[in-house]
C-alpha positions in Angstrom: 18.2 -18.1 9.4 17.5 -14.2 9.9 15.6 -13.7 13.3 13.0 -12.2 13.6 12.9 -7.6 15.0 12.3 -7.5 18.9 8.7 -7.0 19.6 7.7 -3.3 20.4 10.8 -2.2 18.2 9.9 -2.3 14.8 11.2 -0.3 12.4 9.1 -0.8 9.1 6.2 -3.3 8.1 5.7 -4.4 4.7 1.6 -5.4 3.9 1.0 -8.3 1.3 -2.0 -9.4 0.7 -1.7 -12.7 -1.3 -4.2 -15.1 -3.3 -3.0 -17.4 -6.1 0.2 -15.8 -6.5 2.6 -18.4 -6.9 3.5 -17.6 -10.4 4.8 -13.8 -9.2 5.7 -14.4 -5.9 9.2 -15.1 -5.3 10.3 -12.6 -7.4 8.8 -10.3 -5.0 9.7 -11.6 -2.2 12.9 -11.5 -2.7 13.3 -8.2 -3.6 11.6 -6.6 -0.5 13.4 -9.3 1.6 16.7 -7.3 0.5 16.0 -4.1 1.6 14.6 -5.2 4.9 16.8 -4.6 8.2 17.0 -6.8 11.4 14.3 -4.6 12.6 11.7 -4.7 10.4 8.7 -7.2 9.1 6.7 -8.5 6.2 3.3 -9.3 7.2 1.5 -11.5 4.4 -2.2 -12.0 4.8 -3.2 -15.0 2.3 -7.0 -15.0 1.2 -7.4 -18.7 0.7 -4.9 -19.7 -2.0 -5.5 -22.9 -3.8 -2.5 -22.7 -5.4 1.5 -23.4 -4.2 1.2 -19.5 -2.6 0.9 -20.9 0.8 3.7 -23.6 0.7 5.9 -21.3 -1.1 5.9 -19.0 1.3 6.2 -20.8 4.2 9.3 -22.1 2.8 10.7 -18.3 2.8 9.2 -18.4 6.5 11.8 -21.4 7.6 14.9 -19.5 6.6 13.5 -16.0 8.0 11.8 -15.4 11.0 11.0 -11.7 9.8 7.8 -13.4 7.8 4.5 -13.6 9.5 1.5 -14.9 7.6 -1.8 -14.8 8.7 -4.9 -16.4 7.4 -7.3 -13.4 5.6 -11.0 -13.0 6.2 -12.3 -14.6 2.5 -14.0 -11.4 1.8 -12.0 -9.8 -1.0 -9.3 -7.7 -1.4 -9.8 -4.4 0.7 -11.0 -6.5 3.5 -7.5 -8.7 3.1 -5.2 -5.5 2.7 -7.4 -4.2 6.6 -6.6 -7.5 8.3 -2.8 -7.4 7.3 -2.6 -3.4 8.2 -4.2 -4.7 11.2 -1.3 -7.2 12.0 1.5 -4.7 11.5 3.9 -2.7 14.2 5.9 -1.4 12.5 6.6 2.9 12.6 6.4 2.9 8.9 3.7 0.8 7.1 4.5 -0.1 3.1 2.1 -1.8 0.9 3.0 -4.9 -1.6 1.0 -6.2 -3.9 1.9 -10.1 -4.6 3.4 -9.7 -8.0 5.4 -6.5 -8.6 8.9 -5.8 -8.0 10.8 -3.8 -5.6 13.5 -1.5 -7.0 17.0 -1.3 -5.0 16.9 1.7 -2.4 12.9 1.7 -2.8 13.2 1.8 1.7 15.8 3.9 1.7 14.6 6.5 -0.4 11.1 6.4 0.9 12.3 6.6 4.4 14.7 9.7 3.5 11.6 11.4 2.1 9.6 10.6 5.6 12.0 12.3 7.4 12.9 15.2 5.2 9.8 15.7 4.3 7.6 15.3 7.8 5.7 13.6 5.9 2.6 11.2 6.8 2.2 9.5 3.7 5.1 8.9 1.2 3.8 7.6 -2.7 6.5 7.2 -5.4 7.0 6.9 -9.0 6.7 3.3 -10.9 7.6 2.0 -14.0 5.3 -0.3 -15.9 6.2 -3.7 -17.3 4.0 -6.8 -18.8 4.0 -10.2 -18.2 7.1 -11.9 -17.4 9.7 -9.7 -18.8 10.7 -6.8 -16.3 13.0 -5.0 -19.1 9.5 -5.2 -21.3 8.6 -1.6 -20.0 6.0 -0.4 -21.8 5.4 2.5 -19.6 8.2 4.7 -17.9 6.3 6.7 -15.8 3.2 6.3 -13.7 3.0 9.5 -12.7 3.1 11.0 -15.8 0.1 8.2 -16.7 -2.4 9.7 -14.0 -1.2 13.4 -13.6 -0.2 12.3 -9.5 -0.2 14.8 -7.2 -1.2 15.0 -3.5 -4.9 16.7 -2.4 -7.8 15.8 -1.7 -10.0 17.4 -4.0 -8.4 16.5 -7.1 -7.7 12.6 -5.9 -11.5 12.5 -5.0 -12.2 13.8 -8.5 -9.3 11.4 -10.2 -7.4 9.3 -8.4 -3.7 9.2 -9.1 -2.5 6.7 -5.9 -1.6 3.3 -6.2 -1.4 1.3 -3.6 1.8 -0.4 -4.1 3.6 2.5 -4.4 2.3 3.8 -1.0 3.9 3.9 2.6 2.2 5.7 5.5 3.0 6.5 9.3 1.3 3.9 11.6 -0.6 6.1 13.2 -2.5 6.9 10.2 -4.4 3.4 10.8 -6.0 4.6 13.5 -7.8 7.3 10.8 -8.2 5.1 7.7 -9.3 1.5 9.5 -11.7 0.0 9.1 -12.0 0.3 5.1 -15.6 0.7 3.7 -17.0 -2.3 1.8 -18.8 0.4 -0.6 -15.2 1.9 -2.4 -13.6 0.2 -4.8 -10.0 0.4 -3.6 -8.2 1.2 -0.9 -5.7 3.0 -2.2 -7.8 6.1 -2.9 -9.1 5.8 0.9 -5.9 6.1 2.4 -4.4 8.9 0.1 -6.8 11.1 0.8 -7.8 10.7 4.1 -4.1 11.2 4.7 -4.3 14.1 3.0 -6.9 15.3 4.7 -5.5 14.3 8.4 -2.4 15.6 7.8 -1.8 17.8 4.8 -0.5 16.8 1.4 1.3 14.0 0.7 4.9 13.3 -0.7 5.1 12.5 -3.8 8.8 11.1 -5.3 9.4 10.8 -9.0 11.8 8.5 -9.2 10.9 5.2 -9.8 10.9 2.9 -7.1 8.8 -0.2 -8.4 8.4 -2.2 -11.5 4.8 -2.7 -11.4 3.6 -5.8 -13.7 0.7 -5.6 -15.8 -0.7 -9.0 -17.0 -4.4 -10.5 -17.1 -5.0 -11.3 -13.6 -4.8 -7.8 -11.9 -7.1 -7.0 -9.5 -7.0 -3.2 -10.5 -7.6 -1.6 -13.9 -5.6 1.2 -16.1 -8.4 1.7 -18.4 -11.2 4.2 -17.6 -14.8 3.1 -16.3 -18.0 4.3 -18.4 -19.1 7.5 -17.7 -22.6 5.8 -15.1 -20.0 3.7 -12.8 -17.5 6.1 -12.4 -20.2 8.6 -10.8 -21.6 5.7 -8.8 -17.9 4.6 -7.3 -17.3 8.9 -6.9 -20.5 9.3 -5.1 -20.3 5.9 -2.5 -16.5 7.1 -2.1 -17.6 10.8 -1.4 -20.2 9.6 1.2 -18.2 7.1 3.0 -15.0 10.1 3.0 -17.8 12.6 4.3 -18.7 9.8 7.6 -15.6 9.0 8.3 -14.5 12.8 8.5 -17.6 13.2 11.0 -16.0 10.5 13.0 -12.6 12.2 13.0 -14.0 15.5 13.6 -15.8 14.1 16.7 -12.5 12.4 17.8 -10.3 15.1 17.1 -9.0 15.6 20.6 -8.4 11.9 20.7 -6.0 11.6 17.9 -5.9 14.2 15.1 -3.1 15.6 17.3 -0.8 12.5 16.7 -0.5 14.3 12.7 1.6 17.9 11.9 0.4 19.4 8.9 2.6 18.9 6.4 1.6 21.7 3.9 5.2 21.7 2.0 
């Protein structure tokens, strides 16, 4: 059995959110379990799965003591990915989605880049696959899909993070929690407001993720019409314009923890 990181000396949290994932899940698993050290955690927030998702993992949980699930709120998936950023300790916070696949070095390379870099929030390049089939890539770069870069401006006008690509400082939580129930995503919502808290972003372009495309996502590739995409810009913009108002009138309190990372 692997044991389980001291507490108060975590290295490096991993977030999964999970809901009806059986199908995916021990692929993924498996692959982040490899790259995790003695020090670090993967916190897994289930959303009421009425599917093997629970017992499956649980299973994992028996032979490694680096696993801690937690019971989600029921209230969708931005309030699932808050409650397991919430349980996290770790310096460095990834996020997982339930049915992609880590790449080898994925932690290494992401840590190097924290370090090297001074950077708050680290976002790196995927490759694209459908259904079951990893080697069925039908897309080789993400990146080059969405135009990614770091800033605030141009994410708010077209967002090019993904979430399961992502890994940020732990103190950022303190700036991006709790997550409005007006966005969409969440992903967006912590990009930028880590760009805005503590300059831009790093972004690597090498792949670090074979992200699977099938019909259950809970995010879409394809564009919205024209009327939604102004409403979801508009309740994002307004919700980003509060929550600077908050940090603004906090900035004493912990806008300090953050270097500007303008590299």
């Amino acid at each position: 059995m692997v044991g389980k990181a001291p507490e108060g000396k975590i290295r490096l949290s991993v977030a999964m959110v999970t809901y009806n994932g059986e199908r995916y899940l021990t692929e993924q698993i498996e692959s982040i379990l490899d790259q995790l050290g003695s020090r670090d955690e993967l916190v897994i927030s289930d959303d009421g799965s009425k599917d093997h998702t629970l017992e499956l993992i649980r299973k994992y949980q028996e032979k490694d003591q680096r696993i801690r699930l937690f019971q989600g709120p029921g209230r969708g998936i931005k309030k699932n990915v808050e409650h397991a950023l919430c349980q996290t300790r770790g310096r460095y916070i990834f996020l997982a989605d339930q049915d992609d696949i880590w790449m080898p070095q994925k932690t290494e390379k992401v840590l190097e880049a924290f370090e090297k870099q001074n950077a708050t929030v680290v976002i790196h390049d995927a490759q694209v696959f459908e259904g079951i089939d990893p080697e069925n890539i039908v897309m080789e770069s993400f990146f080059q899909f969405r135009n990614s870069g770091a800033g605030v401006w141009k994410n708010l006008v077209k967002n090019s993070y993904i979430g399961c690509c992502m890994a940020f400082r732990q103190e950022l939580k303190e700036i991006i929690l709790p997550i409005p129930n007006q966005i969409e995503m969440h992903d967006q919502w912590i990009g930028i407001l880590g760009d805005y808290a503590a300059g831009k972003s790093c972004f690597l372009s090498k792949p670090l993720l074979l992200y699977r495309r099938h019909g259950d996502n809970n995010s879409s590739m394809k564009h919205y019409g024209i009327g939604k995409m102004l409403r979801n810009r508009l309740r994002f913009f307004c919700c980003f314009f509060i929550r600077i108002v908050q940090i603004r009138q906090k900035r004493h309190g912990f806008l300090g923890n953050f270097k500007k990372n303008n590299g």
